[in-house]
Structures are given as C-alpha cells and as structure tokens.
N, C-alpha and C positions, 0 to 999 in steps of 0.2 A: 706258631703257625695256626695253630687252632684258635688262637684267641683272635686272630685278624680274619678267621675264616667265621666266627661267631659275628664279629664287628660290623662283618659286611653283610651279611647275613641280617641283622637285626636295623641295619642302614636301608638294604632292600627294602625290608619288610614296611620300615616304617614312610619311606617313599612313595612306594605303591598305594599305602594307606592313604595317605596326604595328599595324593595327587586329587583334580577333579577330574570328575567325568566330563566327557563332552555338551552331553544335556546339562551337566552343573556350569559350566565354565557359559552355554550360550544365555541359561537363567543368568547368572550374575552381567554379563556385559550389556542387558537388555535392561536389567534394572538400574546399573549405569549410567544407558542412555535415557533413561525413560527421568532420571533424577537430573543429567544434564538440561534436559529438555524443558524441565517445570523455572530453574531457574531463568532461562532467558525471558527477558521484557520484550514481551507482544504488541506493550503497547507503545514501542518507538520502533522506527527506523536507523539502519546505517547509512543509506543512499536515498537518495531521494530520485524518481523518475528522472529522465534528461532528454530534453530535445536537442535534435540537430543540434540548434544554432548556440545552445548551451556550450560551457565551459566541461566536459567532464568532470579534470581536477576536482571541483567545487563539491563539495558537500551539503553547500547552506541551500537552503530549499527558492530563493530569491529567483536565479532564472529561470526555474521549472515555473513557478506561480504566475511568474512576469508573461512568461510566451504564453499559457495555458489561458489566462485573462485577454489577450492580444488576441489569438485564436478565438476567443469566443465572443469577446468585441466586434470583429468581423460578422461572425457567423449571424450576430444579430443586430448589428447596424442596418443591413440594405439586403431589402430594403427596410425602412422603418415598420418596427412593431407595431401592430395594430391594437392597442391598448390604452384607455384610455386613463390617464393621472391629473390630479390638482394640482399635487406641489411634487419633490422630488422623494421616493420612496424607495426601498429593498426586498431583494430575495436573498434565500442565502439556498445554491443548489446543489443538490451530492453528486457526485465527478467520480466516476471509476478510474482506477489505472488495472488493467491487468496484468499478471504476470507476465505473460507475450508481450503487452506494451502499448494494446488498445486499449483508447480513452471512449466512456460513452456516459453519456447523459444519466443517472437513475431517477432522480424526482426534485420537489422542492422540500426542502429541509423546513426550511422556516419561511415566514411571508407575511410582509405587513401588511395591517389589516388595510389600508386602503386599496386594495390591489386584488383582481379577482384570481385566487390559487388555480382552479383548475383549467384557466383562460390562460397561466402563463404555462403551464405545466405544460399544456396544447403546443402551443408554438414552439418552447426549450425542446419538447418531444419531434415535431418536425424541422426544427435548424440546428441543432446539436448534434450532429452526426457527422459521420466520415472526417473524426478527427486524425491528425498524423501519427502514424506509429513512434513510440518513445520507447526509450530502453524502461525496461521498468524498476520500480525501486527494489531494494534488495538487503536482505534481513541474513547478515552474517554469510556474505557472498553468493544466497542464492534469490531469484527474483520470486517476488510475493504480489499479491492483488492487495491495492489501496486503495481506501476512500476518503476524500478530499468534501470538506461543504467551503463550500466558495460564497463568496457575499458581491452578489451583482447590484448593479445600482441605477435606476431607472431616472429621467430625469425627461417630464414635460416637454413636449415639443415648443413653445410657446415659450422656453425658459433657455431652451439652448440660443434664440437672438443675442441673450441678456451677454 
C-alpha cells in the first residue's frame, strides 16, 4: 500500500511538473500559427473572383477575365476614345478586386510608347468605374484583395473599316 501510495505520489508530482501553463500553451499555439502562416504561397490563388454570369464550379481564371474584358470593352467603346493612334497599339492596366468584391480601376501599368500615358490614365480614370460587384477571390476559403494588369488593346479608328 505504501508503495502505490509513493507511486502516485511521485506520478502527481511529475504531471503537475509537465503540464504547461496557460501563458506557455497560448506562446506555443501562436508560434504554430505564426509557422503555419509563413508557409502558405501569397503568391497564388485558390479561387479566382466570379461574376454573375460565371460558372462557379470553375476554378480556371477564363470566365472571370473573359466578362471583366466584356465589361471594360463596353465602358470604353461609346463613345469612342478620344485619342489619337497611327497603327494599332497597347496598355496594360492594374484592376483591383476587393475583398467585398469591388472592381476599380488603379493606374496604367505599362504603355506603349506611341500613346500619350497620362491622356489614357485621364479617360480609364473617368470610364472605369461603377463596376459590378463579384464574389471575390479567395485564399484558403477566405476572401482576399487582388490585382490583375490587363493588357487593353487600342486599335485606329481608320483601321476598324479594314
């Protein structure tokens, strides 16, 4: 009897020892997470934004670019840009998605030298707006703010007869 009362005795003891505190136990699940955290890639997506008219199922990034081009084709066909071109030329322009799921213009990323930057900047700044809410894309099921450069493509009025 005394020797299982020694037993348990020295079983307490060494439990109570072992255990962690509560400050220890929140340090370690904090450096856990803080070591989860470093490995996930920032620099991909699992979703990609979606409109309406999209598929959800889908994954591949195809109908979000397709409508988001459609959309912006409009916004700056009509009326016609007032800008003038020799031959057919490019921008390429940065595209927010926010977390909420507003799309809005931010600048011109790139731009061919025949083409005057802060003449298109001007205009993308007044017709790029009031785009439609999208679900937004989403990084390990929760939604994130992305940015997209789009490559717009400008083409001669003189050339669209042809």
């Amino acid at each position: 009897m005394k020797k299982i009362f020694i037993f348990l005795s020295i079983l307490a003891s060494m439990i109570c020892v072992s255990c962690l505190s509560e400050k220890q136990k929140n340090a370690r699940a904090n450096q856990l997470a803080l070591d989860k955290i470093e490995r996930i890639d920032m620099t991909s997506i699992d979703h990609f934004p979606v409109f309406k008219a999209c598929d959800e199922m889908l994954t591949t990034p195809d109908c979000f670019y397709k409508e988001l081009h459609a959309v912006i084709d409009h916004k700056l066909r009509s009326p016609f840009l007032p800008i003038r071109l020799s031959s057919k030329d490019s921008v390429y322009a940065s595209i927010t998605v926010s977390k909420t799921g507003i799309i809005q213009y931010d600048s011109i990323y790139k731009c061919a030298t025949g083409i005057d930057r802060e003449q298109v900047h001007t205009v993308f700044k007044n017709r790029l707006k009031d785009f439609p809410i999208v679900e937004s894309a989403r990084k390990m099921s929760i939604p994130i703010t992305t940015t997209y450069k789009l490559p717009i493509i400008f083409s001669p009025v003189d050339s669209l007869a042809n």
